[in-house]
C-alpha positions in Angstrom: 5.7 26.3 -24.7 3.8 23.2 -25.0 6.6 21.1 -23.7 6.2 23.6 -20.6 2.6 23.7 -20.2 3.0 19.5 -20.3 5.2 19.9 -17.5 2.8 22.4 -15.5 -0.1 20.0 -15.9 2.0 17.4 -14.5 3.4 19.0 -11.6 -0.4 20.3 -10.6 -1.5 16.7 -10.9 1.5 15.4 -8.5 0.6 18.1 -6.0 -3.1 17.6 -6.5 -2.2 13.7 -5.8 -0.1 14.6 -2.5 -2.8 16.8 -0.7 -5.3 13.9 -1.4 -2.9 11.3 0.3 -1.7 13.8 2.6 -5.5 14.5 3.4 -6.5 10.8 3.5 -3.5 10.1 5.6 -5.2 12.4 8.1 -8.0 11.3 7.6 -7.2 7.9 9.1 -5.3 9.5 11.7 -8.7 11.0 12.7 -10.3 8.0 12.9 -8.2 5.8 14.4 -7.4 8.2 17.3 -11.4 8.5 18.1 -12.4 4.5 17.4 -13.6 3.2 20.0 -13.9 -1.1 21.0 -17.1 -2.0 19.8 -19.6 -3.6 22.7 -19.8 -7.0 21.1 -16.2 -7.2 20.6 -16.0 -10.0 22.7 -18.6 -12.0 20.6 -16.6 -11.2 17.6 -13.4 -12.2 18.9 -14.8 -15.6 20.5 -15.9 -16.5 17.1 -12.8 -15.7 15.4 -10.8 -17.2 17.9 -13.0 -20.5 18.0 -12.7 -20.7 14.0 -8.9 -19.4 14.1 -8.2 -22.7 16.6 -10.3 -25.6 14.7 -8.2 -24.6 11.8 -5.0 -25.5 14.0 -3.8 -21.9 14.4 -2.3 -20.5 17.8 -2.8 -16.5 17.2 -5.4 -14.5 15.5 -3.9 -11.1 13.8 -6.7 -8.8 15.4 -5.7 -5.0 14.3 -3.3 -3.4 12.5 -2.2 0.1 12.0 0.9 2.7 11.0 3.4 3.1 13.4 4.0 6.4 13.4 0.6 6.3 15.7 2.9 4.9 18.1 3.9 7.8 20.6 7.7 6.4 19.7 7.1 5.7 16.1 7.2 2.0 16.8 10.7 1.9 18.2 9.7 -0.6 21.3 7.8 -2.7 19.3 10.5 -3.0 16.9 12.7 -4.4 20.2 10.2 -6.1 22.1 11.1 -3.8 24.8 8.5 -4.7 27.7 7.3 -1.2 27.8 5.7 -1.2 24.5 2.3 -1.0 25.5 2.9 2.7 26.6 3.8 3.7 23.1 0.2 3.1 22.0 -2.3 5.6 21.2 -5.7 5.8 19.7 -7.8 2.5 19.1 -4.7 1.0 19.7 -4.3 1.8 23.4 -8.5 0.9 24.0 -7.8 -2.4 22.7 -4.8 -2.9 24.6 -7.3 -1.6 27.5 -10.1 -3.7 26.6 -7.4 -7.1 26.5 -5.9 -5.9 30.0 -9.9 -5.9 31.2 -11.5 -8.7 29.3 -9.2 -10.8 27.6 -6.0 -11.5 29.6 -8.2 -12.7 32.1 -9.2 -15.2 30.0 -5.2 -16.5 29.6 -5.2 -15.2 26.2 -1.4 -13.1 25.5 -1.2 -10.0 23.1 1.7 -10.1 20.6 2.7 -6.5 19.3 5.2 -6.8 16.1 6.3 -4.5 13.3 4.7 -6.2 10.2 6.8 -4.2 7.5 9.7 -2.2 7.2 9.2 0.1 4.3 12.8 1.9 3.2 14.2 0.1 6.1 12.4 1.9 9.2 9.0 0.1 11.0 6.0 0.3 8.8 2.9 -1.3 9.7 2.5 -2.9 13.6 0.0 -5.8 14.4 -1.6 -6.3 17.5 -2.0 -10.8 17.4 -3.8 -12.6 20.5 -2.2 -15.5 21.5 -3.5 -19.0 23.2 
């Protein structure tokens, strides 16, 4: 009986541990979907950019996020298909948006890559501008 009340505990902590990830998972979800570009983005990205380029660099990583909030699950990224940009969703697609508006203009280029590949499908995807 001890040996099974051992095992009880443990099973309630397990499931107790996946509703809080499955909840924080959400969570972020939540947020990211409702985030919006912040008004002195620009000011913040000039300044990263200026310092990025005096240290000899050519691309500044500027977001990242899951891609399962991809519409496709990060599937284009993952083959550089041109249409990748319509995949995005959330904060993602505004700050796609807010590059089409303020920062291609500007001749900076937006790289979109999966970052990691967790059990072998995409993971992580990170938005980089390039000059």
């Amino acid at each position: 009986m001890i040996a099974s009340d051992a095992e009880m505990e443990e099973l309630d902590r397990e499931r107790s541990l996946k509703q809080k990830k499955k909840q924080q998972e959400q969570e972020l979800r939540e947020t990211f979907m409702s985030r919006k570009v912040a008004p002195e983005a620009i000011d913040r990205i000039n300044n990263a950019v200026r310092i990025a380029a005096q240290n000899g660099q050519h691309h500044l990583q500027v977001i990242t996020f899951p891609s399962t909030f991809c519409s496709d699950g990060g599937r284009r990224i993952n083959i550089a298909d041109a249409e990748w940009p319509s995949t995005l969703t959330g904060f993602a697609k505004d700050a796609f948006d807010f590059y089409e508006k303020e920062l291609r203009p500007l001749g900076y280029k937006l790289r979109a890559e999966i970052i990691s590949f967790p059990g072998g499908m995409p993971g992580d995807v990170a938005l980089s501008l390039t000059w």
